[in-house]
N, C-alpha and C positions, 0 to 999 in steps of 0.2 A: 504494500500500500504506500501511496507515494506520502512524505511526511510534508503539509507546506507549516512552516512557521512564519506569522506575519505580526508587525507591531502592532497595535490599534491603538492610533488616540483619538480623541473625541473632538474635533471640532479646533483642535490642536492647544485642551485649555488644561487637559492634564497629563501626570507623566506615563510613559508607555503603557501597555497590557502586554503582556506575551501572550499570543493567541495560538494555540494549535489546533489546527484544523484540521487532523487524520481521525478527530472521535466523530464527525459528520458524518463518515460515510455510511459506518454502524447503527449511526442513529437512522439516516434514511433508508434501509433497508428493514426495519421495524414496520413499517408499512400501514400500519391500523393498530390504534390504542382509544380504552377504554376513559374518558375524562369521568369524576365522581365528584360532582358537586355534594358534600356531604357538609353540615354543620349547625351552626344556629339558623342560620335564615331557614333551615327545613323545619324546623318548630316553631317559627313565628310568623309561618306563611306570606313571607317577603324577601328577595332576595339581597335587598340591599337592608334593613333592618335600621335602627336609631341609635346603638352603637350603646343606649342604656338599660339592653336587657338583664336579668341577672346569671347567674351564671346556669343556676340550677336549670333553669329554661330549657336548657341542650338537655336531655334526658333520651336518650332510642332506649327501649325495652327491651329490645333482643337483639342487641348488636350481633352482628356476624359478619366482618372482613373477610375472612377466610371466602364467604361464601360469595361477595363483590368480584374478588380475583379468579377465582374456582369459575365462574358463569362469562368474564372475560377470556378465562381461557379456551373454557370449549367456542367460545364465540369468533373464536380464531386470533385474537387481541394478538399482541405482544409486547404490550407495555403499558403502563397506568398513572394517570396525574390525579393526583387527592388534593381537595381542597385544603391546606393546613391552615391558614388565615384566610379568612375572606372580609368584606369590609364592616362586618358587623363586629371585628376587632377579637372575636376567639378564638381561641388555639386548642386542636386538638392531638396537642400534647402538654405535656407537665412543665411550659415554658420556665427558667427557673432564674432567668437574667434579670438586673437589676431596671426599674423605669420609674421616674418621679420619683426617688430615696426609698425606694422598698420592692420587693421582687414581684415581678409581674404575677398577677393574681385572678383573669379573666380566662380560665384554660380548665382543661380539664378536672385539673384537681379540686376545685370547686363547684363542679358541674353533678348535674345530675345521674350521671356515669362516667368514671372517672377511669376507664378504659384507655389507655396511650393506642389512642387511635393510629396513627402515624406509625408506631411502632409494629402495632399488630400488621398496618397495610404493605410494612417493607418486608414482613416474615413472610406474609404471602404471596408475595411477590416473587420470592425466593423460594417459594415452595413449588410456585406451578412455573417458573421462569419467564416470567413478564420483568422488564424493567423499569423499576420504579420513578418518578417521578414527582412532582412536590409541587404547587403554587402557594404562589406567599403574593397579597394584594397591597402595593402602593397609596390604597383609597383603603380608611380604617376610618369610622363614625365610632369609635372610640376613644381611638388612643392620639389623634393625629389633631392638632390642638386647633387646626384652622375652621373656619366657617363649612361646612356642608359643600357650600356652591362656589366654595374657591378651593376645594380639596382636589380637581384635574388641573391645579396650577403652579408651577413650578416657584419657589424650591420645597422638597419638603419642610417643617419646620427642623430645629436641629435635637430636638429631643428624641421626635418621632423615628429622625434619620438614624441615629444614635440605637435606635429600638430597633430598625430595619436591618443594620451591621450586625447588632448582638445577636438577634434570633435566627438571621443565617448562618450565622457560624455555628452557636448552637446546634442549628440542623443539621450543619454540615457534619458535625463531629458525632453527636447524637445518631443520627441514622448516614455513616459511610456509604452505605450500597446504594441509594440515592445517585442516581449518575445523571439528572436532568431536572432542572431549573424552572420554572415559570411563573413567570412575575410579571404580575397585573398592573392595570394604570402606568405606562411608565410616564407620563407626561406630567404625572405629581412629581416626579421628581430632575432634578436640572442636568443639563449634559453632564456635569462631573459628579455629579450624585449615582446617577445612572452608572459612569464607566468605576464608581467606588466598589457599587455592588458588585456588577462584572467582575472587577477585580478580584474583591473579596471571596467568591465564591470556583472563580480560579483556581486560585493560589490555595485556595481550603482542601480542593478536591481537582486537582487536575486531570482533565479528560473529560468532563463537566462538560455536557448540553448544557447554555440559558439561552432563553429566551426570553424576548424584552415584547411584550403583547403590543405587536403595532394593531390587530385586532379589525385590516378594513372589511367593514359591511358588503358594502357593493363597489367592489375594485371596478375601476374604467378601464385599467390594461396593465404592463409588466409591474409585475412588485421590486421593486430596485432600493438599493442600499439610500440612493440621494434621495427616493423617494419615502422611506421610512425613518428620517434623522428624529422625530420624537421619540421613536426606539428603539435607536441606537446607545451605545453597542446591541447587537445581538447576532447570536448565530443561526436564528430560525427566523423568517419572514414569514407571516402569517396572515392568514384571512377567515372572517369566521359568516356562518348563514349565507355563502355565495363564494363558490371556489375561482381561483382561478381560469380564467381559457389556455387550452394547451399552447403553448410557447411562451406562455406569459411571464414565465420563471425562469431564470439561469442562475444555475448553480454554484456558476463560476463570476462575481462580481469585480470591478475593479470600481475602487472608487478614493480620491484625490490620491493616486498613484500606489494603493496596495491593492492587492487580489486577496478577495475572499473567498472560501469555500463554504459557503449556506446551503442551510435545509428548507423547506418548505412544509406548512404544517396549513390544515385546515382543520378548525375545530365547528364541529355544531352539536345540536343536540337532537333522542332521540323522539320526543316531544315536543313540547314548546319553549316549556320551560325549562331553564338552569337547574334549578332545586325543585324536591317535590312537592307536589302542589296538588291535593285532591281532585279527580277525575281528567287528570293531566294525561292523553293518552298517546302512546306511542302512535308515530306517522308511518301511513303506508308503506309498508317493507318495497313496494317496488319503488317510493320517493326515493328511502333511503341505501339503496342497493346503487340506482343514479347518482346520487352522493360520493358513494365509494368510488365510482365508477368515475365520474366526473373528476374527483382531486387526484384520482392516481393517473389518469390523462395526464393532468395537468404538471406533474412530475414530483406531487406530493403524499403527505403522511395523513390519514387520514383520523383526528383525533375524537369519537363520538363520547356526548356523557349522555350518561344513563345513572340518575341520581336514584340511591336508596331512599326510601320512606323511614317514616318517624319510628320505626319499629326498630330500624336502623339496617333493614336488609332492602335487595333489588327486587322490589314487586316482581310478580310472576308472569303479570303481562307485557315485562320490559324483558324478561330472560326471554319468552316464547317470540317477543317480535324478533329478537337477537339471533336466537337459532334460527328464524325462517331466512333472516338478511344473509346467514353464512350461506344458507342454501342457495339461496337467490345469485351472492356473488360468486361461488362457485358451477 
């Protein structure tokens, strides 16, 4: 495999990244993974939530990861992104880093099940050989001290930022086998905020997918490096609810005179919604078979969630749609 090493700086405002770009290719050959929006907004039937729920709130009654990964596997998956922070600001895991003079306290361990979710999701991951994955959200109606409607505006504050460095690292060292990144809003945070994390998560675990959620809705044409600088750095270009048209991606970028090697990821969902949401029902397995069909044209990964219910497991009518789509795309 050919190795490319390339610098990366940001806009030329901070100092280098070393970038290596031979974990790309592994990632893109993963092909189809399962996204799991799982957290508080699924108990408070919102997905972006007021950020002053209490903890207990989060309670699934029959939690079972095992069975999340087990149902992506037969589904032909090969890798899984778990929600760990989403922007209702909890953690499902036992975050234990320090935020405002006293250790972060909105996570599991005060929760209504106090299951190291995150933990159990990378054991199963490791059981049935999917590669794990993590999102962590730039947008927090908790912890993130700014106004609501100025929280997509750069820079973060510096406490929060402060909170974003601890608990990647944290992650990084807490769950090793973690080999991919995904980190929401980046536009909450400023080019050198942005290549901090980058860094950070680097340099913690080298060989690390991130991904910096540029997120377009309805692309007009090539997803290009100059064309995504609010989410830069990243190694994955991304589009979500509306793939790519085939050629519209090259994988090989050059941009103010370095060459990149990018992935391409398209994430949707197998419903409507993100998180579950009562009578939320899976879409036409022949929609979402064209989905598949569509982003792997397009010379991309194809990321589907399929959120668990309050019970804390994958309703039966999202496995059953899952197994017809495998059929369907085979």
């Amino acid at each position: 495999m050919k190795h490319i090493i390339t610098l990366l700086t940001c806009l030329g405002c901070c100092a280098p990244v070393v970038r290596a770009d031979n974990a790309i290719e592994p990632w893109r050959a993963l092909d189809y993974g399962m996204f799991i929006h799982f957290g508080m907004s699924t108990f408070i039937g919102n997905e972006y939530g007021s950020g002053k729920e209490d903890a207990a709130t989060y309670a699934p009654t029959h939690l079972d990861v095992d069975q999340w990964i087990r149902v992506a596997k037969d589904a032909g998956m090969k890798y899984a992104v778990l929600t760990s922070k989403h922007v209702a600001g909890h953690c499902l895991w036992d975050s234990q880093v320090q935020f405002r003079g006293k250790e972060f306290d909105h996570d599991i361990r005060t929760s209504g099940n106090q299951t190291d979710v995150v933990a159990a999701f990378v054991k199963a991951c490791q059981k049935y050989g999917l590669m794990p994955g993590l999102y962590w959200c730039l947008q927090d109606h908790r912890n993130n001290s700014k106004p609501l409607k100025q929280q997509r505006t750069a820079p973060l504050p510096d406490d929060f930022f402060q909170l974003a460095q601890d608990q990647l690292t944290e992650l990084t060292r807490l769950y090793p086998a973690v080999n991919y990144y995904w980190l929401d809003i980046p536009v909450a945070a400023s080019p050198a905020q942005r290549v901090a994390l980058y860094d950070l998560i680097k340099r913690q675990r080298p060989g690390t997918i991130v991904l910096f959620n540029h997120g377009a809705a309805k692309p007009k044409g090539p997803l290009t490096v100059a064309g995504c600088q609010s989410a830069w750095p990243t190694d994955v270009l991304n589009t979500e609810r509306q793939p790519l048209q085939p050629g519209w991606f090259k994988p090989e970028q050059t941009w103010q005179g370095k060459t990149y090697q990018l992935g391409y990821e398209h994430c949707d969902t197998i419903c409507k919604k993100w998180f579950w949401v009562e009578g939320d029902r899976p879409r036409p397995v022949s929609e979402l078979a064209q989905l598949y069909w569509d982003t792997h044209a397009a010379g991309g990964n194809l990321l589907l969630n399929v959120p668990p219910d309050r019970t804390g497991r994958i309703p039966e009518y999202h496995v059953k749609a899952l197994m017809e789509l495998k059929e369907e795309i085979q």
